[in-house]
PQR file with spaces between the fields and no chain letter, atoms N, CA, C, O and H, PARSE charges and radii, in Angstrom:
ATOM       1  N    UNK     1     -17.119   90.582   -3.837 -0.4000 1.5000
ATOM       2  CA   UNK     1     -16.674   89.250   -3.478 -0.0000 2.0000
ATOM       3  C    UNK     1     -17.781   88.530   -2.741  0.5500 1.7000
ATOM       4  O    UNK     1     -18.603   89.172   -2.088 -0.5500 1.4000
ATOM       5  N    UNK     2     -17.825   87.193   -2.832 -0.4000 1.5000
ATOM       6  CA   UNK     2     -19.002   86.665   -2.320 -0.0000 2.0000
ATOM       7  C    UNK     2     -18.736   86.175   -0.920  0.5500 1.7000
ATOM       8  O    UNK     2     -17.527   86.299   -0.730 -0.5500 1.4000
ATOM       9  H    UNK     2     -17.157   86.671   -3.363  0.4000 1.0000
ATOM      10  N    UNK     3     -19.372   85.637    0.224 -0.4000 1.5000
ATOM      11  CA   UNK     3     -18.846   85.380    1.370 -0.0000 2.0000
ATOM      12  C    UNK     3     -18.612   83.606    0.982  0.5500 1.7000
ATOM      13  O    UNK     3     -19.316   82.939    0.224 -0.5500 1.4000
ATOM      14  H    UNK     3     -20.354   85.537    0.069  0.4000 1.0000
ATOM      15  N    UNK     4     -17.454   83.160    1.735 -0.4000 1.5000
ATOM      16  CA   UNK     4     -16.400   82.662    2.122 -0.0000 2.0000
ATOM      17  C    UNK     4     -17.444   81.188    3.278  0.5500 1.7000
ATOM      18  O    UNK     4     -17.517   81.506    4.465 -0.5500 1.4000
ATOM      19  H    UNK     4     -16.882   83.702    2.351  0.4000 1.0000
ATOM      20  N    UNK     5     -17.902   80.251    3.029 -0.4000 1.5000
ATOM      21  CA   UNK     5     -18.503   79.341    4.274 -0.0000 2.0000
ATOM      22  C    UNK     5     -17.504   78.500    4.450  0.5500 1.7000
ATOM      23  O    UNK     5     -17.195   77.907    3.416 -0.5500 1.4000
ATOM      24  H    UNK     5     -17.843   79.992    2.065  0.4000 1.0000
ATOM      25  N    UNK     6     -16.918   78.249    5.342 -0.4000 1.5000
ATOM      26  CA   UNK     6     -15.867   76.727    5.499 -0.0000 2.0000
ATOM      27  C    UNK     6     -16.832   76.177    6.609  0.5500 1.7000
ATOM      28  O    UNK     6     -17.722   76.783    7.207 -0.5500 1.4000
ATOM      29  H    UNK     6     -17.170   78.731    6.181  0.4000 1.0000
ATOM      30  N    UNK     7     -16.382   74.735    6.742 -0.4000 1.5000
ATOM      31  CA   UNK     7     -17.162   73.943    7.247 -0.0000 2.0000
ATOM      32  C    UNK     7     -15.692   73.281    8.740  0.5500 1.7000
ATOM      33  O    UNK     7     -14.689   72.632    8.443 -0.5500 1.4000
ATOM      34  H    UNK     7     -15.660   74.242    6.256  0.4000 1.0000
ATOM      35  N    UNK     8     -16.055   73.709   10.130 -0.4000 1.5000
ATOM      36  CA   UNK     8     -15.273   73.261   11.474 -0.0000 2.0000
ATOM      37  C    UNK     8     -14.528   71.982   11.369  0.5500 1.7000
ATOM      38  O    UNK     8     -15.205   70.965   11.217 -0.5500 1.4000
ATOM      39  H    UNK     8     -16.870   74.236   10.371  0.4000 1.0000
ATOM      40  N    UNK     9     -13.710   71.915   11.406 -0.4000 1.5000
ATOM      41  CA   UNK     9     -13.501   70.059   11.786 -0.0000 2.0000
ATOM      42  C    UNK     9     -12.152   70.263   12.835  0.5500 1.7000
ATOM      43  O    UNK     9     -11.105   70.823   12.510 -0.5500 1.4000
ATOM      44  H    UNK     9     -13.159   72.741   11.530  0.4000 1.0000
ATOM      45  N    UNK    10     -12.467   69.633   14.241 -0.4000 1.5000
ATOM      46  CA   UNK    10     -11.763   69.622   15.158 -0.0000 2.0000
ATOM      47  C    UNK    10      -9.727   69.064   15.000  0.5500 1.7000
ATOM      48  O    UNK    10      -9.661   67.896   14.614 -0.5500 1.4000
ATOM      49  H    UNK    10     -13.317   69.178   14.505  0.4000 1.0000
ATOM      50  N    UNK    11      -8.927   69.428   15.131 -0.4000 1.5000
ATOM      51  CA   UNK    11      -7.708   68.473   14.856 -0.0000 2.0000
ATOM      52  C    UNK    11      -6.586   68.518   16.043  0.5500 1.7000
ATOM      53  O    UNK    11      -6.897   69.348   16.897 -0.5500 1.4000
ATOM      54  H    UNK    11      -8.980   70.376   15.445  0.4000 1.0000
ATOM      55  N    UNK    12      -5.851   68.112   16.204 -0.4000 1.5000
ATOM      56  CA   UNK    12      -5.011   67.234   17.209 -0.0000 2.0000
ATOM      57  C    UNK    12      -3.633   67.863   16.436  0.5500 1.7000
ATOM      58  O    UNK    12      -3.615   67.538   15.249 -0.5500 1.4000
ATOM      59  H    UNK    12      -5.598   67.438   15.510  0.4000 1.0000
ATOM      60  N    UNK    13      -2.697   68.534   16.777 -0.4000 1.5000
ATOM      61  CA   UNK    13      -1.694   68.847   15.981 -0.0000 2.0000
ATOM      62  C    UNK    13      -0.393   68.728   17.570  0.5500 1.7000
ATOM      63  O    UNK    13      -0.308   69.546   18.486 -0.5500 1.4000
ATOM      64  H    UNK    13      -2.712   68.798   17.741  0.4000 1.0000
ATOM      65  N    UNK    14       0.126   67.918   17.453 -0.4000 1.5000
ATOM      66  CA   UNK    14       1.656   67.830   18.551 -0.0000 2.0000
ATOM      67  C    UNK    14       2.738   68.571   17.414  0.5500 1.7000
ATOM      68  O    UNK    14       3.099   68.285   16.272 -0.5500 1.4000
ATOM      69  H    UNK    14       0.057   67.253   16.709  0.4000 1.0000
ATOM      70  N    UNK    15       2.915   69.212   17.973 -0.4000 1.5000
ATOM      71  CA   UNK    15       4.592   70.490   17.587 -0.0000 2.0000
ATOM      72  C    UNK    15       5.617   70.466   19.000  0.5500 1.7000
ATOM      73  O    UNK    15       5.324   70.605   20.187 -0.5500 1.4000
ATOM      74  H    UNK    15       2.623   69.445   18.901  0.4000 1.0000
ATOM      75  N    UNK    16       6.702   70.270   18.444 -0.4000 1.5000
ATOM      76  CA   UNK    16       7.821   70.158   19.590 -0.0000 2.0000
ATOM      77  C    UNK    16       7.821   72.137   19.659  0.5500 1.7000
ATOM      78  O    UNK    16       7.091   73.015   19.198 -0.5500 1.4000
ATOM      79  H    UNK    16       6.940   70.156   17.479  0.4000 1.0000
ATOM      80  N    UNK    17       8.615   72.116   20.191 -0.4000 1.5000
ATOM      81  CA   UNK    17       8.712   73.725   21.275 -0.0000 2.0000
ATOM      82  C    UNK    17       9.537   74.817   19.704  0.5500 1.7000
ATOM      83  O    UNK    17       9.363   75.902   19.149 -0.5500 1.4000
ATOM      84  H    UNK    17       9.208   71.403   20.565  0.4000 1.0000
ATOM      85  N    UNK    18      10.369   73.698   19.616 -0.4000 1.5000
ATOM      86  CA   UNK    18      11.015   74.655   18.020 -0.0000 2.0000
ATOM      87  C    UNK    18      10.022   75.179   16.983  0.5500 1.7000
ATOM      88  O    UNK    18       9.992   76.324   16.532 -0.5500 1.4000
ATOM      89  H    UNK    18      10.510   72.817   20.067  0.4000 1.0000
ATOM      90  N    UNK    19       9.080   73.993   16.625 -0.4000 1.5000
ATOM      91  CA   UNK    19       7.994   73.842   15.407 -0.0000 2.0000
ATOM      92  C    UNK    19       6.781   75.007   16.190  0.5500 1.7000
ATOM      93  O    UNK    19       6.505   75.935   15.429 -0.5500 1.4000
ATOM      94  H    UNK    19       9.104   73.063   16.991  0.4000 1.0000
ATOM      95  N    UNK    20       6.367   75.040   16.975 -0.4000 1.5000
ATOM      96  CA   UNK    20       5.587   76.153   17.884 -0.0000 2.0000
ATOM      97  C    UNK    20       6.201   77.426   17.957  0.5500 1.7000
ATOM      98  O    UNK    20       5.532   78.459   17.924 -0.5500 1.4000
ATOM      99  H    UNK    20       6.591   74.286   17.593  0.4000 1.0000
ATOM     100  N    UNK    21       7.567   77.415   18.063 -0.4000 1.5000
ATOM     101  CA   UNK    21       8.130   78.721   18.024 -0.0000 2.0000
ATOM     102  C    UNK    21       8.011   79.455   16.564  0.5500 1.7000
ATOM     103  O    UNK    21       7.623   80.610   16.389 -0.5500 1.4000
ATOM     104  H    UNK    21       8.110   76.576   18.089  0.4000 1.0000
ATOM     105  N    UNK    22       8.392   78.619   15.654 -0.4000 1.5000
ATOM     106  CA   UNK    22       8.573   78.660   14.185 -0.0000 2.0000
ATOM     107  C    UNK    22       7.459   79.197   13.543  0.5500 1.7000
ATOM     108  O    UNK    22       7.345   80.063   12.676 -0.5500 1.4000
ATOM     109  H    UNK    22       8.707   77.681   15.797  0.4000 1.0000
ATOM     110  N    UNK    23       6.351   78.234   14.383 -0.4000 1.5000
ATOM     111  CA   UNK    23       4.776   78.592   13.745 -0.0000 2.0000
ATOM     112  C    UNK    23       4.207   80.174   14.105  0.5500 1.7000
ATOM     113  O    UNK    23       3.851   81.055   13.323 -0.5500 1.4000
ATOM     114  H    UNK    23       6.444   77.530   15.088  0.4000 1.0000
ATOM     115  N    UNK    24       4.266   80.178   15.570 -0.4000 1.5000
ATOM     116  CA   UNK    24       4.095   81.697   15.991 -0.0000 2.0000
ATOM     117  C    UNK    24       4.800   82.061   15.549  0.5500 1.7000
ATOM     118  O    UNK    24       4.504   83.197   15.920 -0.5500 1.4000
ATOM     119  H    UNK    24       4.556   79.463   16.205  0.4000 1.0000
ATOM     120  N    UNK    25       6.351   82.344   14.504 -0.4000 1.5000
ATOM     121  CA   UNK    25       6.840   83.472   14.030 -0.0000 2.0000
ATOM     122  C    UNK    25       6.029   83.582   12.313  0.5500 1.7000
ATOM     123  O    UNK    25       5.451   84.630   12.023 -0.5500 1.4000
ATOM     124  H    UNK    25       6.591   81.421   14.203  0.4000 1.0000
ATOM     125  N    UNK    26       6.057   82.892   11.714 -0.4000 1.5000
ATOM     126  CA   UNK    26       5.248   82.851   10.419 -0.0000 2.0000
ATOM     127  C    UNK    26       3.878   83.268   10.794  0.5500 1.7000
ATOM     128  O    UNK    26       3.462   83.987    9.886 -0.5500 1.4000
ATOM     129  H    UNK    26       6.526   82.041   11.950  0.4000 1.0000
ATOM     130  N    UNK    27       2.988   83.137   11.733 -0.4000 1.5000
ATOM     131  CA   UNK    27       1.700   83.689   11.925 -0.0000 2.0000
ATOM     132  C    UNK    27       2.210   84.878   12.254  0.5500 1.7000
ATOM     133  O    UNK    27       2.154   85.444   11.162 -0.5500 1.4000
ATOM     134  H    UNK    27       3.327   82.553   12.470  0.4000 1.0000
ATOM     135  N    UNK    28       2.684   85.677   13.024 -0.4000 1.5000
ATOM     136  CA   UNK    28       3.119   87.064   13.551 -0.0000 2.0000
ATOM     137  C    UNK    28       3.300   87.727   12.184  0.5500 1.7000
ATOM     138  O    UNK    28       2.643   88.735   11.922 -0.5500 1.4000
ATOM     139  H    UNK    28       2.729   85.217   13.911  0.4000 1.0000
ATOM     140  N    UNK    29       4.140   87.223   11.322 -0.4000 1.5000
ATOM     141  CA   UNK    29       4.587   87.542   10.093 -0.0000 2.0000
ATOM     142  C    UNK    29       3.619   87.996    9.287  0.5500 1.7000
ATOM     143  O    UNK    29       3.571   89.035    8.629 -0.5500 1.4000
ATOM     144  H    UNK    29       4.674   86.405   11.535  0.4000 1.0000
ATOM     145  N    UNK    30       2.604   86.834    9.439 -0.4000 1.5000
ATOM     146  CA   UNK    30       1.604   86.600    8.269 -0.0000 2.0000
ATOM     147  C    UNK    30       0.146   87.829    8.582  0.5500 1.7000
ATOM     148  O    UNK    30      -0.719   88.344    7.874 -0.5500 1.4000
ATOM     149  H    UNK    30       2.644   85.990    9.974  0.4000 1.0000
ATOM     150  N    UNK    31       0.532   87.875   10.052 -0.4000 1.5000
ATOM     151  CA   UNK    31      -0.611   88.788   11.092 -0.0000 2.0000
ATOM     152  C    UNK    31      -0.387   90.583   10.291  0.5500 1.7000
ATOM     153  O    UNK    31      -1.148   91.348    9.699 -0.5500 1.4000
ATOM     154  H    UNK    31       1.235   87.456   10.627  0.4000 1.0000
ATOM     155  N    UNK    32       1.488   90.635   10.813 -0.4000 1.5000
ATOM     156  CA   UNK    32       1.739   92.247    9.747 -0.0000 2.0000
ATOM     157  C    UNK    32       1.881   92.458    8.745  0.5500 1.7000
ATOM     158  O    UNK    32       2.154   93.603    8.384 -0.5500 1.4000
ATOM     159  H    UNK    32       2.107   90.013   11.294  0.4000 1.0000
ATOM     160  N    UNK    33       1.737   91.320    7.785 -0.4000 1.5000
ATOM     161  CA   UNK    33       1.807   91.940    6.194 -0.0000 2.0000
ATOM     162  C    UNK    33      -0.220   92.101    6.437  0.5500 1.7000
ATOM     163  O    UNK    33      -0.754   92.974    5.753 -0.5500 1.4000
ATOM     164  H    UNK    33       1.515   90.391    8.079  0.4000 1.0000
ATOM     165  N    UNK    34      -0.860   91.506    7.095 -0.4000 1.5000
ATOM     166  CA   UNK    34      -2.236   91.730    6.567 -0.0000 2.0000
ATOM     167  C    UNK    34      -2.855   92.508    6.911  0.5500 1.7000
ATOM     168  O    UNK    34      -4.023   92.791    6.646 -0.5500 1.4000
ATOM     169  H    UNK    34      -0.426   90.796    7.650  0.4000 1.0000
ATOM     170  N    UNK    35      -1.893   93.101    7.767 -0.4000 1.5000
ATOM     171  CA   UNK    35      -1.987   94.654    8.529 -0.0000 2.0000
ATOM     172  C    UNK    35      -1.867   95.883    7.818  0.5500 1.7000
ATOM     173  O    UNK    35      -2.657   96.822    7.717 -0.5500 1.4000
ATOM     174  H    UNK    35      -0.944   92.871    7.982  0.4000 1.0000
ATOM     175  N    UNK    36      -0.588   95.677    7.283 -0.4000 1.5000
ATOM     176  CA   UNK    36       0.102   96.740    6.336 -0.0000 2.0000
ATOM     177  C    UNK    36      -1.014   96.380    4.750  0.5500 1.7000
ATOM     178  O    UNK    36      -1.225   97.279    3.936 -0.5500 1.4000
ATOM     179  H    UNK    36       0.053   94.915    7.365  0.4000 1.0000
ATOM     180  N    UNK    37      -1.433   95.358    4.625 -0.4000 1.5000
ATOM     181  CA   UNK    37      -2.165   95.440    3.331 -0.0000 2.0000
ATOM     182  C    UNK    37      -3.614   95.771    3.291  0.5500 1.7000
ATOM     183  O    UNK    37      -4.289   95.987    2.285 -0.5500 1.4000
ATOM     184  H    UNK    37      -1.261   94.628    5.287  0.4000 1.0000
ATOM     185  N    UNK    38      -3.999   95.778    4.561 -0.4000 1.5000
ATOM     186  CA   UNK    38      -5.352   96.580    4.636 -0.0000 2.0000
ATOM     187  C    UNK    38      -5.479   97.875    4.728  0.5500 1.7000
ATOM     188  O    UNK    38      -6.481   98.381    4.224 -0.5500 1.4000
ATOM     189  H    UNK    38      -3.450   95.602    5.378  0.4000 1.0000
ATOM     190  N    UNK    39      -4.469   98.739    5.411 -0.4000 1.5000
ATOM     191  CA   UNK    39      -3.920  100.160    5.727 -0.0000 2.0000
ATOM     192  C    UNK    39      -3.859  101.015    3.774  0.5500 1.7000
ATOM     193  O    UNK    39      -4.167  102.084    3.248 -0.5500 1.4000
ATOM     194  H    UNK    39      -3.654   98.327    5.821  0.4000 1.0000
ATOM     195  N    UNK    40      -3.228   99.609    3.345 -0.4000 1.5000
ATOM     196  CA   UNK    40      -2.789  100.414    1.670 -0.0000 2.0000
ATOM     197  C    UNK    40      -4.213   99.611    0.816  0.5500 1.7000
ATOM     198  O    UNK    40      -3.945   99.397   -0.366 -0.5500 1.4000
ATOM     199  H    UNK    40      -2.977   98.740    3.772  0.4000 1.0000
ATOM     200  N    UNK    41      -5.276   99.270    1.130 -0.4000 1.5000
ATOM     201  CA   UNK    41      -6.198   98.699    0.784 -0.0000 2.0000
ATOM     202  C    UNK    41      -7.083   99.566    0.103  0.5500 1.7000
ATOM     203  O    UNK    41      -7.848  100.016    0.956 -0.5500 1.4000
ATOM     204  H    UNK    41      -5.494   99.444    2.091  0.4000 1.0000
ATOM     205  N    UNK    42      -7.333   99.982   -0.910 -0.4000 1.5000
ATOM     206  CA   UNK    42      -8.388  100.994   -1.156 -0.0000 2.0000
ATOM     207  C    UNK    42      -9.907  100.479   -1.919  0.5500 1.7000
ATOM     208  O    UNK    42     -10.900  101.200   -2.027 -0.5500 1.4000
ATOM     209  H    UNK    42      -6.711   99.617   -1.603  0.4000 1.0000
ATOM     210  N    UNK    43      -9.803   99.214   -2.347 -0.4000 1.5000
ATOM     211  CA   UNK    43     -11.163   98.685   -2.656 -0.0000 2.0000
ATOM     212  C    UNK    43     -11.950   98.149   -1.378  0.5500 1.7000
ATOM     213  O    UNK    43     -11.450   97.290   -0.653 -0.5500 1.4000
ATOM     214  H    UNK    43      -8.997   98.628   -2.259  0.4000 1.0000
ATOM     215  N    UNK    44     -13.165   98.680   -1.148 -0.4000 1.5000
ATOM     216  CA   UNK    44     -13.821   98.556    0.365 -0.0000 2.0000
ATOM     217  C    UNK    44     -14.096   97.028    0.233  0.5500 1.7000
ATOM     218  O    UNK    44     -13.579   96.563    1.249 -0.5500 1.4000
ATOM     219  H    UNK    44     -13.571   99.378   -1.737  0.4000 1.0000
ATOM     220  N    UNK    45     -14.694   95.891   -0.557 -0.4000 1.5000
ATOM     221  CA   UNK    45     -14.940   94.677   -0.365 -0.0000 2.0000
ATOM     222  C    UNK    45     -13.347   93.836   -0.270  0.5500 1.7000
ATOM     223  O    UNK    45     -13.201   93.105    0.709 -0.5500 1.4000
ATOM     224  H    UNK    45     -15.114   96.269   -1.382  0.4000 1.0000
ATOM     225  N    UNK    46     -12.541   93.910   -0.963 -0.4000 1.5000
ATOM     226  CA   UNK    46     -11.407   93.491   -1.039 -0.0000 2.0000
ATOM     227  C    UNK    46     -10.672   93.775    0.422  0.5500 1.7000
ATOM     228  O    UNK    46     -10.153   92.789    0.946 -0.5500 1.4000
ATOM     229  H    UNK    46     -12.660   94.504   -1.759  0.4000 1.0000
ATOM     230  N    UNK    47     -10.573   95.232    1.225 -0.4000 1.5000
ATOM     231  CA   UNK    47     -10.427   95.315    2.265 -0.0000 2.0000
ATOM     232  C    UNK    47     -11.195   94.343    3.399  0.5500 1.7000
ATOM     233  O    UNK    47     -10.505   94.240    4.413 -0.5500 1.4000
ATOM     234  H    UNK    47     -10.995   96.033    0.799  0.4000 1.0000
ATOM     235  N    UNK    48     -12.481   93.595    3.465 -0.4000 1.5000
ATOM     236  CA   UNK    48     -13.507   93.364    4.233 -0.0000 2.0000
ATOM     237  C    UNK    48     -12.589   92.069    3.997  0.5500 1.7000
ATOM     238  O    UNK    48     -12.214   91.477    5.009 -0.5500 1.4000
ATOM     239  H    UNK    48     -13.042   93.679    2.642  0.4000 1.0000
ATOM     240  N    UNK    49     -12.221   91.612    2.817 -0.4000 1.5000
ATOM     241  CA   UNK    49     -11.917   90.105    2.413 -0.0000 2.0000
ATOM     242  C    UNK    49     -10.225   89.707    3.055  0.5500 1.7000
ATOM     243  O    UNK    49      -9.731   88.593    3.231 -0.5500 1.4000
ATOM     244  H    UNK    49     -12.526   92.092    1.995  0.4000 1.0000
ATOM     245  N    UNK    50      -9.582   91.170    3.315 -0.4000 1.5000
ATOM     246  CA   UNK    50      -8.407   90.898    4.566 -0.0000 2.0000
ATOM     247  C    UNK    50      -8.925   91.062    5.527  0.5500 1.7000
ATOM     248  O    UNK    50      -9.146   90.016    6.137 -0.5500 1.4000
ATOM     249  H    UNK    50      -9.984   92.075    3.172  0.4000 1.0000
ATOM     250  N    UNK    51      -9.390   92.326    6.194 -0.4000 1.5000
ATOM     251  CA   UNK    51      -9.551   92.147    7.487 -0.0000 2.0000
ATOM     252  C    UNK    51     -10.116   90.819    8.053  0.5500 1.7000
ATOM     253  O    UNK    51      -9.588   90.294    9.034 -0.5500 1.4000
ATOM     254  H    UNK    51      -9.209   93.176    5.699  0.4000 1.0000
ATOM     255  N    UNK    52     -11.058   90.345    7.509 -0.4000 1.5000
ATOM     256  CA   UNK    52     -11.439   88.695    7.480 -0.0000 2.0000
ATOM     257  C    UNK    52      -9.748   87.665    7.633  0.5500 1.7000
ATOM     258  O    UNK    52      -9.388   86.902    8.530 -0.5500 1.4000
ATOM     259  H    UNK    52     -11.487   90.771    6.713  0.4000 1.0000
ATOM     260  N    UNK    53      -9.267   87.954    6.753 -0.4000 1.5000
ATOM     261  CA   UNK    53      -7.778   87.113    6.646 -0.0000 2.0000
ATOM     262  C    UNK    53      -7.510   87.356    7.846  0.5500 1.7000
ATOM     263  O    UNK    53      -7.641   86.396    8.605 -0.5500 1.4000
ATOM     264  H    UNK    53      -9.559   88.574    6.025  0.4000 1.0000
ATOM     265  N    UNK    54      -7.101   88.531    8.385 -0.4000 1.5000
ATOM     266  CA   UNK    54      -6.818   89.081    9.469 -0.0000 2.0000
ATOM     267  C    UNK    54      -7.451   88.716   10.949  0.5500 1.7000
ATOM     268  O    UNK    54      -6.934   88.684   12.066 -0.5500 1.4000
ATOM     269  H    UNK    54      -6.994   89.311    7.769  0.4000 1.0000
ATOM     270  N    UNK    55      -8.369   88.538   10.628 -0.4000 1.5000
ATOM     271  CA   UNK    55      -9.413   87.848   12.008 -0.0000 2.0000
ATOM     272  C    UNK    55      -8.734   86.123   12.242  0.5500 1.7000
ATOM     273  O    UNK    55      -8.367   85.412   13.178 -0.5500 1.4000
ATOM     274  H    UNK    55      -8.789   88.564    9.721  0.4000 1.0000
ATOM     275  N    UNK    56      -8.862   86.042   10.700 -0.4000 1.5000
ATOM     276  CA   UNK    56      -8.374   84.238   11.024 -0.0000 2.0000
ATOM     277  C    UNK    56      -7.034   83.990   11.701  0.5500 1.7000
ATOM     278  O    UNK    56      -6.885   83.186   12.621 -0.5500 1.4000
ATOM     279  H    UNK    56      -9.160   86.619    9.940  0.4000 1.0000
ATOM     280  N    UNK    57      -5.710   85.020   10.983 -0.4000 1.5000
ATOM     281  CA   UNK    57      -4.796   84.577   11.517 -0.0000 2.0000
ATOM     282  C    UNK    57      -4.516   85.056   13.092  0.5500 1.7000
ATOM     283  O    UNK    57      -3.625   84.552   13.776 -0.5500 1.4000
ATOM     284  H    UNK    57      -5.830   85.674   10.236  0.4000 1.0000
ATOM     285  N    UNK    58      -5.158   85.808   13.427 -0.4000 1.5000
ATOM     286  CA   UNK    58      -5.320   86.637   14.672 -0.0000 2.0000
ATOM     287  C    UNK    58      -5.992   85.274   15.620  0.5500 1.7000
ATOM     288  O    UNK    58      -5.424   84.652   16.517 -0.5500 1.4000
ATOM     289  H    UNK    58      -5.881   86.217   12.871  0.4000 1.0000
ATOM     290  N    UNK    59      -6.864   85.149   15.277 -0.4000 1.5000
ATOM     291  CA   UNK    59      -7.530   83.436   16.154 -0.0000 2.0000
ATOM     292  C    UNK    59      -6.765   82.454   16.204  0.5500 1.7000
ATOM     293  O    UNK    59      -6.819   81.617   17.106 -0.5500 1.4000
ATOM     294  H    UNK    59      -7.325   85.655   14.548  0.4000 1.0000
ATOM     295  N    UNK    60      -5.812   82.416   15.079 -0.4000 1.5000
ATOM     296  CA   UNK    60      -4.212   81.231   15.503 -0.0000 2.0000
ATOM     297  C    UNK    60      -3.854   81.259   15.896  0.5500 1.7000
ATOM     298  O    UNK    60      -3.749   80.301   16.661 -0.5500 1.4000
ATOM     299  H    UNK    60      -5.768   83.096   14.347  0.4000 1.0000
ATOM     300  N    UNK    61      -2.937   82.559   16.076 -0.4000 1.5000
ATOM     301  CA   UNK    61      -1.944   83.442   16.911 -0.0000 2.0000
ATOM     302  C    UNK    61      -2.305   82.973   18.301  0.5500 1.7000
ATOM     303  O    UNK    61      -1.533   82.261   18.944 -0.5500 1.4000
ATOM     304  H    UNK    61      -3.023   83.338   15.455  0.4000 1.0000
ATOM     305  N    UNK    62      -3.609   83.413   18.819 -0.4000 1.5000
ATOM     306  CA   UNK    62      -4.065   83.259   20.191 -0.0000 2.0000
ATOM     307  C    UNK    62      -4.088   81.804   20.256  0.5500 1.7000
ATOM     308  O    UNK    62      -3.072   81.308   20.742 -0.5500 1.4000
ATOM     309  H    UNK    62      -4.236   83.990   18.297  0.4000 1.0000
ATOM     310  N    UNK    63      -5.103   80.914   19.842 -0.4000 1.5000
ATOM     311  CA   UNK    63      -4.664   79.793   20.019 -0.0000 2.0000
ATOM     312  C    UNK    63      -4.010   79.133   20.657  0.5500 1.7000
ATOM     313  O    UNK    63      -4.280   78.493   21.673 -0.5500 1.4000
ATOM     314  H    UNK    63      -5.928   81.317   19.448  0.4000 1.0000
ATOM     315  N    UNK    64      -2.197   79.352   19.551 -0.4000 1.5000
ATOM     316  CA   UNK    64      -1.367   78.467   19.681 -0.0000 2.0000
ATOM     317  C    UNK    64      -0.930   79.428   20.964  0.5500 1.7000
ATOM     318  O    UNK    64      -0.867   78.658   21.923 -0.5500 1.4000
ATOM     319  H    UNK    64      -1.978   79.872   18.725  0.4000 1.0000
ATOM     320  N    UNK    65      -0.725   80.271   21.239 -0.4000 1.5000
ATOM     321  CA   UNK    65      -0.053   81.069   22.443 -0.0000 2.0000
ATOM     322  C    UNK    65      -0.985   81.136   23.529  0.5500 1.7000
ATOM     323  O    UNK    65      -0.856   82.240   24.060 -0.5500 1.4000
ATOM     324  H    UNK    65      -0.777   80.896   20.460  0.4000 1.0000
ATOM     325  N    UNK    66      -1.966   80.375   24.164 -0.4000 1.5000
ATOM     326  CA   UNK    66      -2.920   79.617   24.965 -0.0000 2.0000
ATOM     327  C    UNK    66      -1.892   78.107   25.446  0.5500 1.7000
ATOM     328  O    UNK    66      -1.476   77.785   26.559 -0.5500 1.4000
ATOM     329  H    UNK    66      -2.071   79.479   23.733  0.4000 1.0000
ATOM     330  N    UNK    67      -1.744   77.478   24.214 -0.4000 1.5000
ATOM     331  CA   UNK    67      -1.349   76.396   23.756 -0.0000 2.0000
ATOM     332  C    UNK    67      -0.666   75.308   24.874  0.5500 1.7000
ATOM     333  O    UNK    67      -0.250   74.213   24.495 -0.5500 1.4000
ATOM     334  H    UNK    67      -2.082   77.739   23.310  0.4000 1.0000
């Protein structure tokens, strides 16, 4: 797989307390399936290309629970 460049752009996102709750449960969600799919992962680049997934949604998670 080839590497992945995205390009930063700063954003402004207001979520009421429900929509924040909602969001941290779909990231949590989204955090253990990419957990459980790297564990059953047996191609080594394809693994590198979740744990990567895994880094990103892990940096949301914190984020929004800073927030």
């Amino acid at each position: 797989m080839s590497a992945v460049t995205t390009e930063s752009a700063a954003i402004t996102l207001t979520l009421s307390g429900e929509e924040r709750s909602l969001l941290l449960n779909f990231l949590g969600q989204k955090f253990r399936d990419k957990q459980i799919e790297e564990h059953r992962t047996d191609a080594i680049e394809y693994r590198q290309y979740v744990r990567h997934e895994e880094d990103v949604v892990k940096g949301l998670l914190d984020k929004l629970r800073r927030a």
